[in-house]
Backbone as numpy.savetxt, mean C-alpha at the origin, in Angstrom:
# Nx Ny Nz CAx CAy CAz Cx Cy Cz
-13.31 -2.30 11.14 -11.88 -2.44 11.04 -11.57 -3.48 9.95
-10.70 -3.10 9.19 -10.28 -3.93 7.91 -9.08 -4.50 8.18
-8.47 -5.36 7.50 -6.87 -6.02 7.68 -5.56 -5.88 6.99
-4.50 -5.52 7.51 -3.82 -4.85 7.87 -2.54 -6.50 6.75
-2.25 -6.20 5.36 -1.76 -7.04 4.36 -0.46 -6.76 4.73
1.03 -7.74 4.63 2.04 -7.60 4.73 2.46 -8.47 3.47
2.89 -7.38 2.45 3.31 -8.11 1.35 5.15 -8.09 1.12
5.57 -9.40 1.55 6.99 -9.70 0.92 7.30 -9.94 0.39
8.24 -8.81 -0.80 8.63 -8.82 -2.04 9.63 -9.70 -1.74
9.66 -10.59 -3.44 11.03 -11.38 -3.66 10.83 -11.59 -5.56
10.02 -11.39 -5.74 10.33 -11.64 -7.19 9.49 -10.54 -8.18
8.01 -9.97 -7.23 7.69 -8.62 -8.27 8.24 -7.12 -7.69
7.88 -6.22 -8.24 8.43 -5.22 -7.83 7.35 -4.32 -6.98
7.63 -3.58 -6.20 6.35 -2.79 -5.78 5.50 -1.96 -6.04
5.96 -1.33 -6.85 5.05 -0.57 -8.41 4.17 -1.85 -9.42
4.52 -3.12 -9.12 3.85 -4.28 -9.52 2.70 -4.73 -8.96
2.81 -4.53 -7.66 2.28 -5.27 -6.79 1.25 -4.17 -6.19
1.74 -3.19 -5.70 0.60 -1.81 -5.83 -0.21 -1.46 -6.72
-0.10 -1.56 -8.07 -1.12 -1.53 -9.46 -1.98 -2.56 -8.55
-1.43 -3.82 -8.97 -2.66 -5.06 -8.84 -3.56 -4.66 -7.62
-3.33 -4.28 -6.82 -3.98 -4.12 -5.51 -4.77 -2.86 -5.23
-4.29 -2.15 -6.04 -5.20 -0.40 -6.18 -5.99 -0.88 -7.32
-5.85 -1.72 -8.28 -6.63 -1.76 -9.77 -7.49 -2.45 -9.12
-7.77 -3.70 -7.90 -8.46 -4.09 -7.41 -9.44 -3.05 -6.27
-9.07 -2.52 -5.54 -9.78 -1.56 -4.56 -10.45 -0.79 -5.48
-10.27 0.17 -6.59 -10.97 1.00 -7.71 -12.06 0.11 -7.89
-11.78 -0.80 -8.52 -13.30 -2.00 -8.79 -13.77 -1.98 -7.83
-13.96 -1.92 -6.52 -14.70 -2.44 -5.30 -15.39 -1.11 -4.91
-14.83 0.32 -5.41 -15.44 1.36 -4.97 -14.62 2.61 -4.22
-13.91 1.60 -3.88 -12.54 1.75 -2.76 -11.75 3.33 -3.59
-11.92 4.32 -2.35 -10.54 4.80 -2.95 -9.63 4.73 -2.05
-8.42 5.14 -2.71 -6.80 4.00 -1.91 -6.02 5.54 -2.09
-5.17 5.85 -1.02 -4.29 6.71 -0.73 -2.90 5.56 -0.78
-1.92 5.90 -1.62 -0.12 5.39 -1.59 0.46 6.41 -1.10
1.15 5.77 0.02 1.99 6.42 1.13 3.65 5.88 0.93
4.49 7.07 0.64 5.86 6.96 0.83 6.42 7.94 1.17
7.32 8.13 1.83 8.22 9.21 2.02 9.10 9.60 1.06
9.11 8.93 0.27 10.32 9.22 -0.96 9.26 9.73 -2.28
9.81 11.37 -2.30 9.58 11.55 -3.45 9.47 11.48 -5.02
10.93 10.63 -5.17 11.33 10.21 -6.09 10.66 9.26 -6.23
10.21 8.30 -5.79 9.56 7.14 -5.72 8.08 7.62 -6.19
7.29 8.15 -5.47 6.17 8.78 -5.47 6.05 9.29 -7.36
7.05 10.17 -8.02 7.12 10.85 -8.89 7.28 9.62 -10.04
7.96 8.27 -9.89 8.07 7.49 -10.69 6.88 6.63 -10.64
5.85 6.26 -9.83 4.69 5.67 -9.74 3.84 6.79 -10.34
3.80 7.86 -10.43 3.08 8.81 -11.21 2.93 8.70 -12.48
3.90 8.43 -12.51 4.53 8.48 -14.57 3.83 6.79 -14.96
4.06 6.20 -13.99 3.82 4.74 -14.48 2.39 4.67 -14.51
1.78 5.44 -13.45 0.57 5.00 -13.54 -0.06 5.69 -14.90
0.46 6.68 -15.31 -0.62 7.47 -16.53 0.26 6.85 -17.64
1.01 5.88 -17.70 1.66 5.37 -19.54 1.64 4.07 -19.40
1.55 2.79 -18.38 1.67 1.82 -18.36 0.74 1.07 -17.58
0.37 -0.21 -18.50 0.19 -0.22 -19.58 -0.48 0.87 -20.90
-0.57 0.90 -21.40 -0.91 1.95 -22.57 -2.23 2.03 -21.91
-3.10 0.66 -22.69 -4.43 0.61 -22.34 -5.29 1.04 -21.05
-4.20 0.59 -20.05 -4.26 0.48 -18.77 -4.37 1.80 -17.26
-5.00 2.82 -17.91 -4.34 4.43 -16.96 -5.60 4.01 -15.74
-4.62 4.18 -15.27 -5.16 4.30 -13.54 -5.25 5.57 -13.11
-6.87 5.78 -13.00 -7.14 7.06 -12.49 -6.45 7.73 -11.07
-5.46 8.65 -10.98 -4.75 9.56 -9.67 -4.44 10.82 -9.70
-3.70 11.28 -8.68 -3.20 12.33 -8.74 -2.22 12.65 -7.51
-1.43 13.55 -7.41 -0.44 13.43 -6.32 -0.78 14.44 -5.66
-0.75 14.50 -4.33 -1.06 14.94 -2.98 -0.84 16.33 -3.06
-1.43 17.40 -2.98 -0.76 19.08 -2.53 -1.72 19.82 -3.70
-2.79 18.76 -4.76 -3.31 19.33 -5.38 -4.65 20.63 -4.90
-5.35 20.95 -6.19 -6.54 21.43 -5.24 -7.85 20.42 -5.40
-7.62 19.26 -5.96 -8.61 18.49 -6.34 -8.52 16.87 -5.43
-7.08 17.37 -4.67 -7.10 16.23 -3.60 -8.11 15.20 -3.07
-9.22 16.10 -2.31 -10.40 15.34 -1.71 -11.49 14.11 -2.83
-11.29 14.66 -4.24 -11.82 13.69 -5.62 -11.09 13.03 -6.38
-9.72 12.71 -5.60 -9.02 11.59 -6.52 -9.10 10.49 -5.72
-9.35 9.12 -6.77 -9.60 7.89 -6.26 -8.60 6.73 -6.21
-7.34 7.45 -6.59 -6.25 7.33 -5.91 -5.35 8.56 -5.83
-4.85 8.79 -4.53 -3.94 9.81 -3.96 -2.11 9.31 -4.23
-1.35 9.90 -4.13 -0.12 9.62 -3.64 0.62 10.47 -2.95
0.95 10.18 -2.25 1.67 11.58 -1.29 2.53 10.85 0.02
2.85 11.87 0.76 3.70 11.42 2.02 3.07 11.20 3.10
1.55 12.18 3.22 1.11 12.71 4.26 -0.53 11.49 4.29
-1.31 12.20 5.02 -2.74 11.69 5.48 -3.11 11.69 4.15
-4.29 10.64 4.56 -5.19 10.46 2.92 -6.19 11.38 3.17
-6.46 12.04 2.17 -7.37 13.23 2.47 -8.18 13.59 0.69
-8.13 12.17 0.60 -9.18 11.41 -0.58 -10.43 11.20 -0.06
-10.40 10.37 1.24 -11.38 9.63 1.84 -11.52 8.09 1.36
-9.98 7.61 1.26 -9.14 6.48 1.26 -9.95 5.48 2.08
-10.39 4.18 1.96 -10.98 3.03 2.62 -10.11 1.80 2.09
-8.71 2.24 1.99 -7.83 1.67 1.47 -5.95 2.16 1.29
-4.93 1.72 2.10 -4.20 2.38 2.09 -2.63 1.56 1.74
-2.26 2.08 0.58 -0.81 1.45 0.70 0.50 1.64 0.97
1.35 1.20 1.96 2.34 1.85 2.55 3.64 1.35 1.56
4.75 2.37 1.08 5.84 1.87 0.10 7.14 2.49 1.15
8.13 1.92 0.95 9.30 3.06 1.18 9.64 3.68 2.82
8.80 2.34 3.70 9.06 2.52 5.06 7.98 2.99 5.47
6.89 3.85 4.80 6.06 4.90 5.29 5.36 3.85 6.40
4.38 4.49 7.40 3.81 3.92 8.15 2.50 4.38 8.67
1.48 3.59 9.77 0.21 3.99 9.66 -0.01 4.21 11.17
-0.66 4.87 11.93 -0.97 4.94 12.66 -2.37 4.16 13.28
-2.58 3.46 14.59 -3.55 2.14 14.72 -4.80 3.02 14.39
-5.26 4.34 14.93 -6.74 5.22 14.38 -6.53 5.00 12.70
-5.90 4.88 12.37 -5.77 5.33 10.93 -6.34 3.50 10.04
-5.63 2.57 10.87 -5.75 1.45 10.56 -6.98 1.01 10.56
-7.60 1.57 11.88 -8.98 0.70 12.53 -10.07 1.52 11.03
-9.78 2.64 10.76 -10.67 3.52 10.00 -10.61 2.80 8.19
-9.68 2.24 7.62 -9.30 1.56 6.64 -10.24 0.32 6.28
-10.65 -0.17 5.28 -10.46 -1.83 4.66 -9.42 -2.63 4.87
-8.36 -1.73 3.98 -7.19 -2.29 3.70 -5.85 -1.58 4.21
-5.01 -1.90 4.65 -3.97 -1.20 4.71 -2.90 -2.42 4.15
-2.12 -1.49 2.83 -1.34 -3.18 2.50 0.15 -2.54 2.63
0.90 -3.35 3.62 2.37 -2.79 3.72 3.08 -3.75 2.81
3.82 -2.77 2.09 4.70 -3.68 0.94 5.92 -3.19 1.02
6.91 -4.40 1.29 8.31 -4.30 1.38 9.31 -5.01 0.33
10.47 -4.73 0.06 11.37 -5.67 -0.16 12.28 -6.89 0.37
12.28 -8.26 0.35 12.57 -9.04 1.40 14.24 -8.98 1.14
15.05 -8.22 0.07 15.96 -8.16 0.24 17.00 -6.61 0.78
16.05 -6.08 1.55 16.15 -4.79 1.71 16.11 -4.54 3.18
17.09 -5.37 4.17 17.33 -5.74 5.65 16.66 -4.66 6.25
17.08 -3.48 6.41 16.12 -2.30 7.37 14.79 -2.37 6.55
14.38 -2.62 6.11 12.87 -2.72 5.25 12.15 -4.25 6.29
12.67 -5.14 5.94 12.08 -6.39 6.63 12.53 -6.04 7.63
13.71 -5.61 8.29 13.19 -5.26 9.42 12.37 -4.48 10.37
11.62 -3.76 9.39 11.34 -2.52 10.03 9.65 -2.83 9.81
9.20 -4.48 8.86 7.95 -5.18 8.45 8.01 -5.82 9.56
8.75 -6.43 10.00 8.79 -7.49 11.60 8.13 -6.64 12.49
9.31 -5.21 12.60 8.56 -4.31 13.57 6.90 -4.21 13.86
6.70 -3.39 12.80 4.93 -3.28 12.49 4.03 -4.70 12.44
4.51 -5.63 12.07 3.91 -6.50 12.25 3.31 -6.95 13.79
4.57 -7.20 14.79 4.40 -7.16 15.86 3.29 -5.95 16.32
3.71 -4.48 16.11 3.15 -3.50 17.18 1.14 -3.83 16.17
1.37 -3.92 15.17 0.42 -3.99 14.49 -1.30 -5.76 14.85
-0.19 -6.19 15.50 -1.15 -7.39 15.97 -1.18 -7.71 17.53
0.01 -6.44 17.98 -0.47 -6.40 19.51 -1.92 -5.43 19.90
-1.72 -4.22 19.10 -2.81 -3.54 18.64 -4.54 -4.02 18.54
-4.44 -5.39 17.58 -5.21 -6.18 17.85 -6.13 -6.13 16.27
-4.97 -5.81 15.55 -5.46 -5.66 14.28 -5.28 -6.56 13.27
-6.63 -7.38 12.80 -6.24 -8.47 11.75 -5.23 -8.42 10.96
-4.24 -9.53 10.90 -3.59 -8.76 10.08 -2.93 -10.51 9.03
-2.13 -10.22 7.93 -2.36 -11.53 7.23 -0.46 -11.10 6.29
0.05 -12.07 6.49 1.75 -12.08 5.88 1.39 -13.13 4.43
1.85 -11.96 3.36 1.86 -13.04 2.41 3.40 -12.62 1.60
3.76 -13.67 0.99 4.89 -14.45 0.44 5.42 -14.53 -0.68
5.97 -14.34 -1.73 5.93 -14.97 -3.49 7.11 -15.76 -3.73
7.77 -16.31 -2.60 9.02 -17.51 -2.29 8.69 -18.35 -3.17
7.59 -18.84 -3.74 7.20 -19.93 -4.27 7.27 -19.70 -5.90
6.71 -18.12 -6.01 6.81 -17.97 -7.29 5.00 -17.11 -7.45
4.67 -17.62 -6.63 3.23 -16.79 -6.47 2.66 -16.89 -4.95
1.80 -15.56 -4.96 1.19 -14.60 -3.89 1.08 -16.31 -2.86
1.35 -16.17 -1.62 0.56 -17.58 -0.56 0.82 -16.82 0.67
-0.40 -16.79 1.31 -0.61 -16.26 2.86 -0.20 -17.09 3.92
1.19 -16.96 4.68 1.96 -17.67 5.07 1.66 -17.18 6.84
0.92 -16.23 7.04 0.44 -16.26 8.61 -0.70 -15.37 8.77
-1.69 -15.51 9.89 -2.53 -14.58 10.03 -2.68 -15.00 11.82
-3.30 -13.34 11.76 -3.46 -12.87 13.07 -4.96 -12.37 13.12
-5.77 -13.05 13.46 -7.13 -12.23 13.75 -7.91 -11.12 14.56
């Protein structure tokens, strides 16, 4: 069982903060499934990931393909069906505790100015460490990343 990241946005964006954290899991071996319900969202992290930075293309592909099971990053709405050891939740989406315990990573990333969003990070947080799943709240109030609680 891996731990279960609660990242609260306040000053990068989540297409910011998802690069850094998938560009990290790719190095480790890791492949990472991005989970949102919003298509639109999904379709604009697509585009970003294959033009920005120039230098920078992050190997993916979006969910419903036929090459699904060999991309080493997925994006879609649904199950990772990459074989994901790494999962990032955008846009409310959410994880189920089998799904969690089976993960490295599961990193939920919200907006802290986006009230049903933090509220809905409080939620999971709670059901997520009654569960009994490590889990770790980090912050950028300061201006950079600081892990402001953990649950073991």
């Amino acid at each position: 069982m891996g731990i279960v990241m609660f990242y609260h946005l306040t000053r990068s964006t989540a297409e910011q903060t998802a690069r850094t954290l998938v560009e990290r899991a790719v190095t480790q071996g890791w492949r990472v499934m991005i989970r949102s319900p919003d298509a639109v969202s999904l379709d604009q992290l697509d585009a970003r990931f294959w033009l920005v930075p120039e230098d920078g293309f992050l190997p993916h592909g979006q969910a419903g393909g036929p090459h699904d099971a060999d991309q080493p990053v997925l994006l879609g709405p649904g199950p990772a069906t990459n074989g994901a050891k790494a999962l990032v939740l955008l846009d409310g989406a959410d994880v189920s505790d089998d799904e969690a315990r089976a993960m490295e990573r599961v990193w939920i990333i919200f907006d802290g100015a986006d009230t049903p969003r933090l509220t809905q990070a409080r939620e999971m947080w709670k059901r997520i460490t009654a569960a009994g799943h490590p889990a770790q709240y980090w912050s950028e109030d300061s201006g950079r990343w600081e892990k402001k609680a953990e649950k073991p």
